[in-house]
KENU-952850 format. One record per residue (C-alpha): residue in one letter; x negated, y negated, z negated. Coordinates in steps of 0.05 Angstrom, whole numbers. Layout:
# KENU-952850
<code:a	px:X	py:Y	pz:Z> .
...
This chain:
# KENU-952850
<code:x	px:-1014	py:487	pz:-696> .
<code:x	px:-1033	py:425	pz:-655> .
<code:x	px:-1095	py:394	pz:-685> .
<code:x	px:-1106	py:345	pz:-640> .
<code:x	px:-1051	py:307	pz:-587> .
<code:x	px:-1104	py:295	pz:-538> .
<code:x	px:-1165	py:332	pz:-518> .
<code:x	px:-1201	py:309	pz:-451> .
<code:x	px:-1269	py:319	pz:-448> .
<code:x	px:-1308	py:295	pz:-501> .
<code:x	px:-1248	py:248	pz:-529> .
<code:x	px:-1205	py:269	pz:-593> .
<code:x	px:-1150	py:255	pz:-614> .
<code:x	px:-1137	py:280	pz:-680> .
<code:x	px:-1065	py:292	pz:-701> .
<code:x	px:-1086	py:287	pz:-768> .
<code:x	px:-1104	py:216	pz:-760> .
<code:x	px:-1061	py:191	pz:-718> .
<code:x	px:-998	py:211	pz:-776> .
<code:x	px:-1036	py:184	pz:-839> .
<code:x	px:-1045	py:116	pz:-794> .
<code:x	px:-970	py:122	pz:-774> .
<code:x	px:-949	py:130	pz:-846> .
<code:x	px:-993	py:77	pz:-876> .
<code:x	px:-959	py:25	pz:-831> .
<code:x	px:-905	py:62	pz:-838> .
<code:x	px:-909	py:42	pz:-925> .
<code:x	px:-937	py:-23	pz:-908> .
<code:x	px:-868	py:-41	pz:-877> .
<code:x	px:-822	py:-2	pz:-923> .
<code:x	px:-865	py:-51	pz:-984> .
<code:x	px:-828	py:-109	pz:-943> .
<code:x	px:-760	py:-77	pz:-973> .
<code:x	px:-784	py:-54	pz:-1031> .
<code:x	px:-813	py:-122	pz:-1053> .
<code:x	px:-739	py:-164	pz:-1036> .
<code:x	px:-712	py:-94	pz:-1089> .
<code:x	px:-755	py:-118	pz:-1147> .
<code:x	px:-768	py:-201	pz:-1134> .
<code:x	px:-829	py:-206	pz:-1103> .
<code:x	px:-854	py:-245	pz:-1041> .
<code:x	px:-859	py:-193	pz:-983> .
<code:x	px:-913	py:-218	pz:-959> .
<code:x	px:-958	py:-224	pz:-1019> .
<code:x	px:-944	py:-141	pz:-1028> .
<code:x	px:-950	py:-131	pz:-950> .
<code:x	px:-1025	py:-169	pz:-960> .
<code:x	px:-1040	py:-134	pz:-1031> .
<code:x	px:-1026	py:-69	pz:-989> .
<code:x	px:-1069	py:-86	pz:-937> .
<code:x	px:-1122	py:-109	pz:-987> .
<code:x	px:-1110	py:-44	pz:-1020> .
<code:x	px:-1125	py:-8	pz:-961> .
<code:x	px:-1187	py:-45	pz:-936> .
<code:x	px:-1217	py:-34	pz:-1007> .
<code:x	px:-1215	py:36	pz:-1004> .
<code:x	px:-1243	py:45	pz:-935> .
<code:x	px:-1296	py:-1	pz:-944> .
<code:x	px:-1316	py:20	pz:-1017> .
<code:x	px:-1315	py:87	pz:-995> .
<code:x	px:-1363	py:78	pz:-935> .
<code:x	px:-1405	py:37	pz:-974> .
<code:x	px:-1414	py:85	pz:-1025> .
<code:x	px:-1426	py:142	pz:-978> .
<code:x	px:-1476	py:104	pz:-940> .
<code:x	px:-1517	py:92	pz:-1006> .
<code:x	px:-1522	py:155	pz:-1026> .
<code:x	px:-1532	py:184	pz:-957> .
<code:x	px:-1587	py:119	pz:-924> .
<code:x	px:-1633	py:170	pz:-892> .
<code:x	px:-1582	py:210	pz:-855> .
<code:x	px:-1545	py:135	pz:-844> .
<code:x	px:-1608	py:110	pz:-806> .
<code:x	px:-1617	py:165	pz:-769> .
<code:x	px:-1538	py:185	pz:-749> .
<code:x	px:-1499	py:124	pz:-770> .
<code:x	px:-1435	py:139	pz:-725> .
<code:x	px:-1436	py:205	pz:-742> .
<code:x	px:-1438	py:200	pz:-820> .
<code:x	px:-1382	py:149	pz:-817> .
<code:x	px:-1337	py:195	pz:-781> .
<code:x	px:-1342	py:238	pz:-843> .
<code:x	px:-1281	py:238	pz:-892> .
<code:x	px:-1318	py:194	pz:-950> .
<code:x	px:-1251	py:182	pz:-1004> .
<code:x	px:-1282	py:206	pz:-1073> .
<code:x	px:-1264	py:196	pz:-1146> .
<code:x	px:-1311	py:135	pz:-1155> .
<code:x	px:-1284	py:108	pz:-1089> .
<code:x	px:-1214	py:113	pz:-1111> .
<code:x	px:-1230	py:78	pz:-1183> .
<code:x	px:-1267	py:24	pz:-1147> .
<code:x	px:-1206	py:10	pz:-1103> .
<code:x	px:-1165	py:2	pz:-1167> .
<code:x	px:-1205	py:-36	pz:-1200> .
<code:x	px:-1206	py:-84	pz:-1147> .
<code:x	px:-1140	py:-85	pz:-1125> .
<code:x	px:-1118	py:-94	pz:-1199> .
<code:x	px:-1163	py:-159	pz:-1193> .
<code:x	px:-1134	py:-179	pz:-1136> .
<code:x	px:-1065	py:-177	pz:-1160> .
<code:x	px:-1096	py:-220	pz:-1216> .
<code:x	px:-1111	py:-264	pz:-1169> .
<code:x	px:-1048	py:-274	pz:-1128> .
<code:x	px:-1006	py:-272	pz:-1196> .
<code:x	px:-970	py:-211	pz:-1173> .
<code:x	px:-943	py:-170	pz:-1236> .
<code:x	px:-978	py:-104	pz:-1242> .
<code:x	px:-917	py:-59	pz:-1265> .
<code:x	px:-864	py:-93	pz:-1210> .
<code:x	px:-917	py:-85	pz:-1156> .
<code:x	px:-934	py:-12	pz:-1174> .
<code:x	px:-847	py:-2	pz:-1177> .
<code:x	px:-841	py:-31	pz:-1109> .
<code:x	px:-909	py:13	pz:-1079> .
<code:x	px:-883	py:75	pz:-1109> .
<code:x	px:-833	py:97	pz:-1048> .
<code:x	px:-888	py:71	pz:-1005> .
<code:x	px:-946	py:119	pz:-1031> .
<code:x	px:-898	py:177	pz:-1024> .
<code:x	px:-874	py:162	pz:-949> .
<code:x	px:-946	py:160	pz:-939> .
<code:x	px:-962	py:232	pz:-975> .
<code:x	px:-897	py:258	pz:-937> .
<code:x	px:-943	py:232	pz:-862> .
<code:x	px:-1004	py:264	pz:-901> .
<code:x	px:-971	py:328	pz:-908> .
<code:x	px:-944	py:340	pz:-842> .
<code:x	px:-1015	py:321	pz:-810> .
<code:x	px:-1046	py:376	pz:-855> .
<code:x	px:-986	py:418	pz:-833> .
<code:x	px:-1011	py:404	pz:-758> .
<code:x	px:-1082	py:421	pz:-764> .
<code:x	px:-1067	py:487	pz:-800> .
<code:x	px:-1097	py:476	pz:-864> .
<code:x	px:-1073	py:486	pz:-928> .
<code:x	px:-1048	py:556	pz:-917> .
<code:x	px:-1005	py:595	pz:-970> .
<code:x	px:-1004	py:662	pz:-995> .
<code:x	px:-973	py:716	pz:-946> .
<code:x	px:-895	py:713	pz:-944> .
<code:x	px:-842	py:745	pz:-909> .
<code:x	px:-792	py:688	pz:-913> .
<code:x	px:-773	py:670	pz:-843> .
<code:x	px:-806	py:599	pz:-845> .
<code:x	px:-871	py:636	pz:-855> .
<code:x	px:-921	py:614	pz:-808> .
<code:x	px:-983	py:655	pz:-783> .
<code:x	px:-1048	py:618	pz:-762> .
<code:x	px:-1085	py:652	pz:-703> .
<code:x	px:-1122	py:703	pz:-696> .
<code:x	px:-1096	py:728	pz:-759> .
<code:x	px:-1015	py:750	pz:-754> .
<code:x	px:-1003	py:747	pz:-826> .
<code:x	px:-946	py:703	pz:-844> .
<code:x	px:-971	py:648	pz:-900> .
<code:x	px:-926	py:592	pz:-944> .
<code:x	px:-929	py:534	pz:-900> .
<code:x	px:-952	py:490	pz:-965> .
<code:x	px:-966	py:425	pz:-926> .
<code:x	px:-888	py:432	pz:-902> .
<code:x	px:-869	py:440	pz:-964> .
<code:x	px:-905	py:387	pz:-992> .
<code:x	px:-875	py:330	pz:-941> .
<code:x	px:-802	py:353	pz:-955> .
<code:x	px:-809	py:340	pz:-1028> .
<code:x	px:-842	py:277	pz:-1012> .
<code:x	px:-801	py:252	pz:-961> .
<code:x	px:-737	py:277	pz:-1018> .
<code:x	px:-776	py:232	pz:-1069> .
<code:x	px:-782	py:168	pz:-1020> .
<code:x	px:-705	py:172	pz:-1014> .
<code:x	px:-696	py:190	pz:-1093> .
<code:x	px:-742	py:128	pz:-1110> .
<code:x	px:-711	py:72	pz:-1060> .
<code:x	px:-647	py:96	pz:-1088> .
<code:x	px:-665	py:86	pz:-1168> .
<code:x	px:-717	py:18	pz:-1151> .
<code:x	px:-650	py:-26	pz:-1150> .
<code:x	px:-625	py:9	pz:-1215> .
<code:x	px:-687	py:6	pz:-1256> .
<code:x	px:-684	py:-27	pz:-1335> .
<code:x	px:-753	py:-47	pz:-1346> .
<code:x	px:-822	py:-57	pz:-1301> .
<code:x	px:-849	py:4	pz:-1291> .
<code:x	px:-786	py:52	pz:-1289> .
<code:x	px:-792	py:72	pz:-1221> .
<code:x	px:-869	py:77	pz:-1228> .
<code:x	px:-858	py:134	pz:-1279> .
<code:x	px:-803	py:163	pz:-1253> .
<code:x	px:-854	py:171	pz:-1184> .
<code:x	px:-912	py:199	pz:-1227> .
<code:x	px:-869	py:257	pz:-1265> .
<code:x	px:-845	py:285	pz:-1208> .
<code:x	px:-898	py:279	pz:-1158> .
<code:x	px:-937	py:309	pz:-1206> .
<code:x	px:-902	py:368	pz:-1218> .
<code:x	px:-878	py:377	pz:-1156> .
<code:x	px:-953	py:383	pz:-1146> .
<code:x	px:-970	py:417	pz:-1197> .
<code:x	px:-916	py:475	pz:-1171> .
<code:x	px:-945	py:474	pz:-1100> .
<code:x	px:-1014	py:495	pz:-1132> .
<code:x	px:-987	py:562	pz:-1142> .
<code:x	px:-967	py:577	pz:-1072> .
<code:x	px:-1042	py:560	pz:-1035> .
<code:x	px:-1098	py:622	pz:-1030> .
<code:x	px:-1137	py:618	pz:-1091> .
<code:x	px:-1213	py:597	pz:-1092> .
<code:x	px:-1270	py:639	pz:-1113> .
<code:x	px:-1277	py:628	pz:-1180> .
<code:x	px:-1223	py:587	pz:-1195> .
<code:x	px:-1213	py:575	pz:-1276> .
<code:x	px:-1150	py:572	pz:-1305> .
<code:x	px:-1125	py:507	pz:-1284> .
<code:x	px:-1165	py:470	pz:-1214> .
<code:x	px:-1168	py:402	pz:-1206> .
<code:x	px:-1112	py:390	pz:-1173> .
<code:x	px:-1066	py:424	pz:-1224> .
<code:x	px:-1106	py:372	pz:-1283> .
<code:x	px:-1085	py:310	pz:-1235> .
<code:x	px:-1016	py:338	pz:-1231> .
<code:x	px:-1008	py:340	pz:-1306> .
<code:x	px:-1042	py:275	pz:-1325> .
<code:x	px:-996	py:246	pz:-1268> .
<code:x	px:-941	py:272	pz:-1309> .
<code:x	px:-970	py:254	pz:-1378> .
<code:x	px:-977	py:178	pz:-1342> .
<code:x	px:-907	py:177	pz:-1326> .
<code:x	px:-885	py:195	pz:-1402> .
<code:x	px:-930	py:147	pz:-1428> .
<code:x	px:-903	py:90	pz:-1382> .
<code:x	px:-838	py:103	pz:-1411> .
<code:x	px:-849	py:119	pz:-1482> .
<code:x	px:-886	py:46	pz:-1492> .
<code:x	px:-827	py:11	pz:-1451> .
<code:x	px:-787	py:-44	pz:-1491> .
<code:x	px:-719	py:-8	pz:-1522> .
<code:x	px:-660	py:-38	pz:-1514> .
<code:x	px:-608	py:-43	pz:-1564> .
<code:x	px:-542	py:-13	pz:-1553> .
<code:x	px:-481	py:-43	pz:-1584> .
<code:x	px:-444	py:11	pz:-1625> .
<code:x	px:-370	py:13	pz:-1622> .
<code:x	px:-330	py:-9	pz:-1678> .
C-alpha cells in the first residue's frame, strides 16, 4: 500500500488525491472528444464540467462550514481539509449545474451521453487511489491476487482493484457505443445499468458492517442507478421499423 507519494516532514502527499485530481482532468479532456461524438461545442462541456466541479466543492464546503461555524472559527484550515461531499451537497450541485446548462442552452440528455465515459474514467482514478491507501478491504481469499494489509497477513479481495477494472472496461464500452447511440440519453442509461450493478455485485465482496440490514446504502444507490437507466429507456421515442413485404 502506498498512501501517500511523498512524506517529508510535516508535508503530505496523499496518493489518494493526487489520482482523483489526475482523473478529473483526466474526464475534463476526454469530454473534449466526447462532445465532437454527440454535436456539442467542446468547450461549452469542458466549462459545464468545470462548473460542475466548482459547484460541488464549494457547495460542499459551504455547507460544512454552516453546520460546523464554531469548530470553523476556531480551526478553519483544519475543518476544510475534511472530506465534506454529502447527499445534500451532491443534489445542490445538480441542481445547479442543471441550471447552468439552462443557461448555456446545452441539452440535458446529449450532455449527460457525452459525461457518461467521463464520470467512469474518473471512478476507475477513484478506485485505484482507494486501492493505494488500503481501504476498502474484501473478505479473506485465497485467489492469488489476494492482497494482505499489514500487520494482519490475511489475504482480502482487493475490491478497489476490482472496482477500477470494471470502470476503466465501461469507459472503453461507453466511447465505443456514444457514436452508435439512437436517441439522447442511450449512452446515459446504458452507463447507469451497468455501473450500477457492477456496483451493486462489488457490495458483496467488502467486510460487512455491524449491523448491516438487508440491503446498505450503497446496494439501494446501485439499484435505483439501475432502475434510472430502465426508465431512461423505457420513456425514449420508438422508432418504427419497416416490415418486409
Amino acid at each position: 500500500m502506498h498512501p501517500y507519494l511523498l512524506h517529508s516532514g510535516h508535508l503530505l502527499l496523499p496518493t489518494f488525491g493526487v489520482l482523483a485530481a489526475i482523473g478529473l482532468m483526466a474526464a475534463l479532456t476526454l469530454s473534449l472528444r466526447t462532445a465532437v461524438i454527440v454535436g456539442l461545442p467542446p468547450e461549452k462541456l469542458w466549462n459545464a464540467g468545470l462548473v460542475t466541479l466548482l459547484s460541488a466543492f464549494a457547495l460542499s464546503r459551504l455547507i460544512l462550514i454552516a453546520s460546523n461555524l464554531h469548530d470553523f472559527l476556531a480551526y478553519p484550515v483544519l475543518l476544510l481539509m475534511v472530506p465534506s461531499l454529502n447527499v445534500t451537497g451532491i443534489l445542490l450541485t445538480l441542481l445547479a449545474t442543471a441550471i447552468y446548462l439552462r443557461l448555456r442552452n446545452l441539452p440535458l440528455l446529449d450532455t449527460l451521453d457525452a459525461w457518461a465515459p467521463c464520470a467512469t474514467l474518473t471512478w476507475a482514478f477513484l478506485a485505484l487511489g482507494h486501492f493505494a491507501e488500503g481501504s476498502d478491504a474484501g473478505l479473506p481469499t485465497t485467489l492469488p491476487w489476494g492482497i494482505a494489509i499489514p500487520p494482519s497477513t490475511t489475504r482480502l479481495h482487493p475490491v478497489a482493484l476490482y472496482a477500477a477494472i470494471a470502470a476503466a472496461a465501461l469507459t472503453v464500452i461507453l466511447l465505443r457505443a456514444l457514436p452508435r447511440r439512437h436517441n439522447a440519453g442511450d449512452t446515459l442509461a446504458l452507463a447507469l445499468a451497468i455501473s450500477g450493478a457492477t456496483q451493486f455485485l462489488l457490495t458483496f465482496l467488502p467486510q460487512p458492517f455491524p449491523g448491516s440490514t438487508l440491503l446498505d446504502p450503497i446496494q439501494w444507490i446501485a439499484l435505483g442507478m439501475i432502475a434510472a437507466g430502465g426508465l431512461i429507456l423505457l420513456l425514449q421515442p420508438r422508432k418504427l421499423v419497416p416490415h418486409a413485404v
